[in-house]
SEZA-306605 format. One record per residue (C-alpha): residue in three letters; x, y, z; chain; residue number from 1. Coordinates in Angstrom, 1 decimal. Layout:
# residues N
  aa      u      v      w ch   i
 ALA      X      Y      Z  A NUM
...
***
This chain:
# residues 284
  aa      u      v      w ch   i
 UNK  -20.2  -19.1  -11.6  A   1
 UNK  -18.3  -16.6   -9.6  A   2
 UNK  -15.7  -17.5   -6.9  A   3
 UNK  -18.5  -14.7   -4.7  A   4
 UNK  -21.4  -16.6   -5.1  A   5
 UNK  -19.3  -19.7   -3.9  A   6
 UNK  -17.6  -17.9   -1.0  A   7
 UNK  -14.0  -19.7   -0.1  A   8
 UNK  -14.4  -21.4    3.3  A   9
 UNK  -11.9  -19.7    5.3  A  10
 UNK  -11.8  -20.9    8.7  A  11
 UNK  -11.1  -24.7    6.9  A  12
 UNK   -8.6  -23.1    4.1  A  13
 UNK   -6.7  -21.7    7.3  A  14
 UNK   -7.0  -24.9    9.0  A  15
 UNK   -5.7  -27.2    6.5  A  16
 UNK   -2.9  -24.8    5.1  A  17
 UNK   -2.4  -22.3    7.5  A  18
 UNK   -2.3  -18.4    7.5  A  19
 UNK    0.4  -17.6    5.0  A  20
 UNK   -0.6  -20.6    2.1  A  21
 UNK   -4.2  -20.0    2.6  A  22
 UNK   -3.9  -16.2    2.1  A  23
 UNK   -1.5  -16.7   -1.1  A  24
 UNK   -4.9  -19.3   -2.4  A  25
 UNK   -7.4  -17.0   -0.9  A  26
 UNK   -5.4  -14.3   -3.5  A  27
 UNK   -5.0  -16.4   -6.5  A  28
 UNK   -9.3  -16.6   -5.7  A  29
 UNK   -9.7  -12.4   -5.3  A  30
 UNK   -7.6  -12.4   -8.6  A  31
 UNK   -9.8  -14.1  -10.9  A  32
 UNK  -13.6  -13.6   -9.3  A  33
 UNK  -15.5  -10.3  -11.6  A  34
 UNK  -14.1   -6.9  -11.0  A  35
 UNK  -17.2   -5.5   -9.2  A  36
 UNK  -17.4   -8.6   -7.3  A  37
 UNK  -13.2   -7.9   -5.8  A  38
 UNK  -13.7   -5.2   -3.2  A  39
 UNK  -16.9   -7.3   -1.3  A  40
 UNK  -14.6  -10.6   -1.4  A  41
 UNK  -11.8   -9.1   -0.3  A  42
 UNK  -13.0   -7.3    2.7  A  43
 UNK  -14.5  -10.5    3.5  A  44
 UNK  -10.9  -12.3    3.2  A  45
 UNK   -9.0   -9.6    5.5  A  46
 UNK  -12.1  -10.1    8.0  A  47
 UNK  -11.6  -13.7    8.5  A  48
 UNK   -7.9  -13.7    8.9  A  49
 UNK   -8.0  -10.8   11.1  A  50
 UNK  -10.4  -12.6   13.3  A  51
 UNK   -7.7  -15.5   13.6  A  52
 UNK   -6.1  -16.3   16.3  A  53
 UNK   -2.9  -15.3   17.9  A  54
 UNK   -1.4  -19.3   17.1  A  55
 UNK   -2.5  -18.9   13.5  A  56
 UNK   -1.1  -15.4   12.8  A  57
 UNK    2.5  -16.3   14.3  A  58
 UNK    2.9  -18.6   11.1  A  59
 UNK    3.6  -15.0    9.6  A  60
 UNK    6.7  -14.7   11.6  A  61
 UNK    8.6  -17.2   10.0  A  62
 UNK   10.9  -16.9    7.0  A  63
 UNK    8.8  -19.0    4.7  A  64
 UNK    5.2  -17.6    6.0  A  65
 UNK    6.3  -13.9    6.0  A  66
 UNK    8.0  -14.8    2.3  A  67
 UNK    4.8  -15.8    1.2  A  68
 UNK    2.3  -13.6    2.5  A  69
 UNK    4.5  -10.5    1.0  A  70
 UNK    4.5  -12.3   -2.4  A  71
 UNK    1.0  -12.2   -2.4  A  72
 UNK   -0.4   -9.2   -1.0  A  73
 UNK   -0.1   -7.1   -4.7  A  74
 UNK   -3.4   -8.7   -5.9  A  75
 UNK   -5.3   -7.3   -2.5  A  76
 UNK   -3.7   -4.2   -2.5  A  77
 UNK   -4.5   -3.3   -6.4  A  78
 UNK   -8.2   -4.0   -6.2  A  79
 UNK   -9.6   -0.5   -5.9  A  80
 UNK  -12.6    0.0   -3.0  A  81
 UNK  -15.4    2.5   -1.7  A  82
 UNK  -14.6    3.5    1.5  A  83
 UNK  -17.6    4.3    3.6  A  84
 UNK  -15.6    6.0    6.5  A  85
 UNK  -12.4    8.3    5.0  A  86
 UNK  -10.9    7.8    8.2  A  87
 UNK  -10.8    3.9    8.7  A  88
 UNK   -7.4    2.4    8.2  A  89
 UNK   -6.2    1.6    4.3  A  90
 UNK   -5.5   -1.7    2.8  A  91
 UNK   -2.0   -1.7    3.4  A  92
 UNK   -2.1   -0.8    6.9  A  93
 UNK   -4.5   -3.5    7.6  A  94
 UNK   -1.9   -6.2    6.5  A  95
 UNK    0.7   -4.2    7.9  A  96
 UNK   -0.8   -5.0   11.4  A  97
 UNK   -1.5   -8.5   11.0  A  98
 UNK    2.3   -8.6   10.3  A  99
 UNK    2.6   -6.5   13.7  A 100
 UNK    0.7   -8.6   15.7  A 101
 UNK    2.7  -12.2   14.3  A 102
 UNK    5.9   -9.7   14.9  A 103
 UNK    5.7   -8.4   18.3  A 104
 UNK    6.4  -11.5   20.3  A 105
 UNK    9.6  -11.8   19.0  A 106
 UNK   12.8  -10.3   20.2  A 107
 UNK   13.7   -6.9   18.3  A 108
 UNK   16.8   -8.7   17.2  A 109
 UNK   14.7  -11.4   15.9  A 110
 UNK   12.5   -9.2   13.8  A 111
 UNK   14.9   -7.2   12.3  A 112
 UNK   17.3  -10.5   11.2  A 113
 UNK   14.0  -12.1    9.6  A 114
 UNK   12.7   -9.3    7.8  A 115
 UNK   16.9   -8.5    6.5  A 116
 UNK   16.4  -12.1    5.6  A 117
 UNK   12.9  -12.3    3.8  A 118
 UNK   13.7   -9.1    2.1  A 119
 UNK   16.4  -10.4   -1.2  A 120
 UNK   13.8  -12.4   -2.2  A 121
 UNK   11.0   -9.8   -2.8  A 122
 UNK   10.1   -7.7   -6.0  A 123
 UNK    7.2   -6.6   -4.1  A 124
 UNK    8.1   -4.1   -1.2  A 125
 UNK    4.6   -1.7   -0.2  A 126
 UNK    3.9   -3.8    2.3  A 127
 UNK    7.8   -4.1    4.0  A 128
 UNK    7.5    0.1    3.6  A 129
 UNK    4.4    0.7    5.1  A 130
 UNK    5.4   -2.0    7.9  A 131
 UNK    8.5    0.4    8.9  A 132
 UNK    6.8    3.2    8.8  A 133
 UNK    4.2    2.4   10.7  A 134
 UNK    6.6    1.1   14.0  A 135
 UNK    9.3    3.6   13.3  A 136
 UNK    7.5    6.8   11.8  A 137
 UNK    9.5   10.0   10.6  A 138
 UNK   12.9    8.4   10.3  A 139
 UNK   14.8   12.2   11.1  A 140
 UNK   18.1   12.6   12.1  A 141
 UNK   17.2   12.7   15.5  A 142
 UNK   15.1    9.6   15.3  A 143
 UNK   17.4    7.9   13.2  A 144
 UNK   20.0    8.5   16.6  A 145
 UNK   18.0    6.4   19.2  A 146
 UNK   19.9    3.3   20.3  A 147
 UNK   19.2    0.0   19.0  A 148
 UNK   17.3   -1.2   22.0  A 149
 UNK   14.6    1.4   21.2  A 150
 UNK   14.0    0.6   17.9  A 151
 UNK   11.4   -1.9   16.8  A 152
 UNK   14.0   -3.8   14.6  A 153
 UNK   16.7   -3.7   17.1  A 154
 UNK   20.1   -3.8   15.8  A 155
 UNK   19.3   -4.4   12.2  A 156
 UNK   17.0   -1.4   12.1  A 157
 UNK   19.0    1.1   10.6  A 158
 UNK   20.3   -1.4    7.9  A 159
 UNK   16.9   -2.2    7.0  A 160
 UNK   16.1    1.6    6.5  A 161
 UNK   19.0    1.2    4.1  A 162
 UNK   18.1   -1.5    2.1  A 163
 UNK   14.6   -0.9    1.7  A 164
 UNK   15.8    3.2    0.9  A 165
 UNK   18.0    1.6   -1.9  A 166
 UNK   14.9   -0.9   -2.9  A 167
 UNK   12.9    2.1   -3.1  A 168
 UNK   15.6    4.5   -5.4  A 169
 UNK   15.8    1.4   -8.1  A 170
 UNK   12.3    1.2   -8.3  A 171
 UNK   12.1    5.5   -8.9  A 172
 UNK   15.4    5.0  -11.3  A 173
 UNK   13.7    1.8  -13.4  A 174
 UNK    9.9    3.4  -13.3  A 175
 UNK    8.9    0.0  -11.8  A 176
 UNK    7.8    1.9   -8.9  A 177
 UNK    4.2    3.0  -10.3  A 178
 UNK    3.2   -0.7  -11.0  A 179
 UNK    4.1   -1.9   -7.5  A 180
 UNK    1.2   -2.8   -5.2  A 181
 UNK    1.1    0.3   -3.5  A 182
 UNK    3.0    2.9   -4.6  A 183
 UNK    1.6    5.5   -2.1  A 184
 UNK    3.1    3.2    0.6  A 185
 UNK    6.8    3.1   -1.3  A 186
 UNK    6.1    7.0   -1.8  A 187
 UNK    5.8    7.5    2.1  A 188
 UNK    8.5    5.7    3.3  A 189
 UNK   10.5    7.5    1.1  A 190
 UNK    9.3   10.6    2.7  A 191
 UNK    9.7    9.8    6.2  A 192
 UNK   13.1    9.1    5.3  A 193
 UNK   13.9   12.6    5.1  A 194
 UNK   13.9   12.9    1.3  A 195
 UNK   10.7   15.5    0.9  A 196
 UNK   12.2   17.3   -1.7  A 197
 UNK   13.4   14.6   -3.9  A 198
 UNK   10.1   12.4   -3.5  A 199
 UNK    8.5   15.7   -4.9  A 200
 UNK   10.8   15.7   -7.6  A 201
 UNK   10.1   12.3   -8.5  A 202
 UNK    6.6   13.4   -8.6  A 203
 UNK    6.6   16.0  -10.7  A 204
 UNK    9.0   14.4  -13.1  A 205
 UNK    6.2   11.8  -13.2  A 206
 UNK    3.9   14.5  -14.3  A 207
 UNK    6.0   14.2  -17.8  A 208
 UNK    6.0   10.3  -18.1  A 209
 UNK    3.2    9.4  -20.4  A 210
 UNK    3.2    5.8  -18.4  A 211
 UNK    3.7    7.6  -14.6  A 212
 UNK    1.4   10.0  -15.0  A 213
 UNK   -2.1    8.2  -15.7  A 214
 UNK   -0.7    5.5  -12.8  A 215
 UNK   -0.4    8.7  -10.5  A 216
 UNK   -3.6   10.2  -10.9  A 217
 UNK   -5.3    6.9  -10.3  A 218
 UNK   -3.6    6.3   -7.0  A 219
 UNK   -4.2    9.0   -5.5  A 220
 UNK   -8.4    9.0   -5.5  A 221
 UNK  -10.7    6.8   -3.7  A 222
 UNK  -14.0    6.8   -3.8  A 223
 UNK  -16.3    7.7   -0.5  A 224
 UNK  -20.0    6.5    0.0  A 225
 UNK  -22.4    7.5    2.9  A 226
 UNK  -25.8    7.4    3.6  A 227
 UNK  -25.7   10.5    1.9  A 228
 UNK  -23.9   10.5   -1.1  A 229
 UNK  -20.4    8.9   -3.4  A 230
 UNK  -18.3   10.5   -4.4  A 231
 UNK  -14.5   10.4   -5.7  A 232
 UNK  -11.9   12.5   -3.4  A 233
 UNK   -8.6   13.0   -2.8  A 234
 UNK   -6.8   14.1    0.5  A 235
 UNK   -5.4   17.0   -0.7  A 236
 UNK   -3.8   18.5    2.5  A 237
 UNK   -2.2   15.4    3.1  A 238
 UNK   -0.9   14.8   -0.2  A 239
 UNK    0.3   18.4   -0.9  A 240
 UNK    3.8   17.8    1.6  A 241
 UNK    4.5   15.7   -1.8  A 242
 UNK    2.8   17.3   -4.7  A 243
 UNK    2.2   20.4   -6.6  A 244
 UNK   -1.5   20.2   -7.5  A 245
 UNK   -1.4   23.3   -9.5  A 246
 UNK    1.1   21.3  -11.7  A 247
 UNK   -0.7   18.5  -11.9  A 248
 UNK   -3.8   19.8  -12.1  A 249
 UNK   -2.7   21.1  -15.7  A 250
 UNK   -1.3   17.6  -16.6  A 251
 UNK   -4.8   16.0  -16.3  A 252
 UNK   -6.5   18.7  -18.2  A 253
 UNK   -4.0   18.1  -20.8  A 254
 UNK   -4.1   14.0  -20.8  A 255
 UNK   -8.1   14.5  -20.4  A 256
 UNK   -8.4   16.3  -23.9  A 257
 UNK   -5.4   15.0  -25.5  A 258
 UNK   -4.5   11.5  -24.3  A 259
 UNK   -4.2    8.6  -26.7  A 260
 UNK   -5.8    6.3  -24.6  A 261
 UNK   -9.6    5.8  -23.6  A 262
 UNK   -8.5    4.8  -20.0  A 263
 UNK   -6.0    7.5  -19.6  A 264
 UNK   -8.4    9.9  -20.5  A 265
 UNK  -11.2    8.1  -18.3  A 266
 UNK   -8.3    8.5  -15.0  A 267
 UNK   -7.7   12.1  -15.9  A 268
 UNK  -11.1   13.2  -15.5  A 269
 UNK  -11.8   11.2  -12.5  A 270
 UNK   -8.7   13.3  -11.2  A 271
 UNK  -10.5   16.3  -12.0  A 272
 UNK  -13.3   15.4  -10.6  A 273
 UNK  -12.0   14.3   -7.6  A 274
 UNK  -10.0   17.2   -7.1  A 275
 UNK  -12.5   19.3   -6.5  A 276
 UNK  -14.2   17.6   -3.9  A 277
 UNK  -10.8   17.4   -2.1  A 278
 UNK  -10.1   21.2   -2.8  A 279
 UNK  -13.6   21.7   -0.9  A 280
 UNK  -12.7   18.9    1.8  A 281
 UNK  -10.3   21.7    2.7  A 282
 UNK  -12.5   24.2    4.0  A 283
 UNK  -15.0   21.8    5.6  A 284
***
């Protein structure tokens, strides 16, 4: 019998474990309940933790709690979704602010030395990306020249950037970036960084890598269901500051008609597919 048709009992799981333990268990649950079952459970997880309160979501601010909850977000940020409104926030922003809202009583000072801390430990990084991009946006020259005190990490901001900005070029360099939880997080960071062009290099080299390229065309489409229809999409005005769809476009024709695998193939035409309806998202 499915984890789903047992739900987990979250308010107790929180209770006897607290936050960061009970969403590591609550994972290890997501992870092995039926694929078609994932997307229901898991929106069912981040519901009831969100709902927590403020006492139970500081647990998340500690060196041990924010450790954890990072280890374990890849299994809830890889299960794939339909998204019934295209504008409600993503999977990794929802974490992200449930991280905010543990982080925000602290002192700047305080944030930045724990997450400095935290951050040796980790192979996984999405989350820690899309966390400092979310509180310090566009990290331009200009922004990059505010003083400390207005910075959401305080002093340690700027050597944060730097340490997460080197995470992020090993992770390109070794290819290990595409089977991180969320690449597209990694990906933006990168951009607001101030590195456009080289995060659309990285890109189209990927359009080359018989590994990158199926992992690429798969993370860029989610599926949209309303009363009307479903549909696969892709943002395609968003998306095009970082790729050259014409490009890649031609890539998935080719992996759809010539790719060795069944499941490569399968992604390319979902691509394809989805690329359209984004191309006519455009003019809507």
């Amino acid at each position: 019998m499915s984890d789903t048709l047992n739900p987990p009992n979250i308010p107790a799981l929180l209770r006897s474990d607290g936050l960061p333990q009970a969403f590591a268990a609550l994972g290890a649950v997501l992870a092995r309940s039926p694929e078609p079952d994932r997307a229901g459970l898991r929106q069912t997880i981040l519901d009831g933790l969100e709902a927590t309160p403020a006492a139970t979501q500081a647990a998340l601010a500690t060196r041990e709690g924010l450790r954890t909850f990072l280890q374990g977000s890849p299994v809830y940020l890889r299960v794939k979704e339909t998204r019934r409104d295209p504008e409600a926030p993503t999977i990794q922003e929802r974490l992200s602010r449930l991280l905010i809202k543990a982080l925000d009583p602290k002192p700047a000072s305080e944030r930045g030395s724990l997450v400095i801390a935290v951050l040796p430990d980790l192979a996984e990084i999405s989350l820690i990306c899309e966390l400092f991009r979310m509180v310090e946006g566009n990290w331009a020259a200009d922004h990059a020249a505010r003083p400390p005190e207005e910075t959401y990490f305080g002093a340690s901001t700027a050597a944060l950037r730097d340490m997460l900005f080197a995470r992020v070029q090993l992770a390109a360099k070794k290819g290990t970036l595409w089977t991180q939880g969320s690449p597209t997080a990694i990906l933006w960071f990168w951009w607001a960084c101030g590195e456009e062009q080289r995060v659309y290099a990285f890109i189209k080299d990927a359009m080359g890598d018989a590994k990158a390229l199926p992992a690429l065309l798969d993370e860029i489409v989610y599926r949209v269901a309303t009363p009307e229809e479903e549909y696969d999409v892709i943002p395609v005005r968003r998306w095009s500051k970082l790729i050259d769809f014409r490009a890649l476009e031609q890539s998935a024709v080719n992996l759809s008609m010539n790719g060795t695998a069944r499941d490569d193939r399968k992604k390319a035409r979902r691509f394809l597919d989805a690329f359209g309806n984004g191309k006519s998202e455009l003019y809507r």
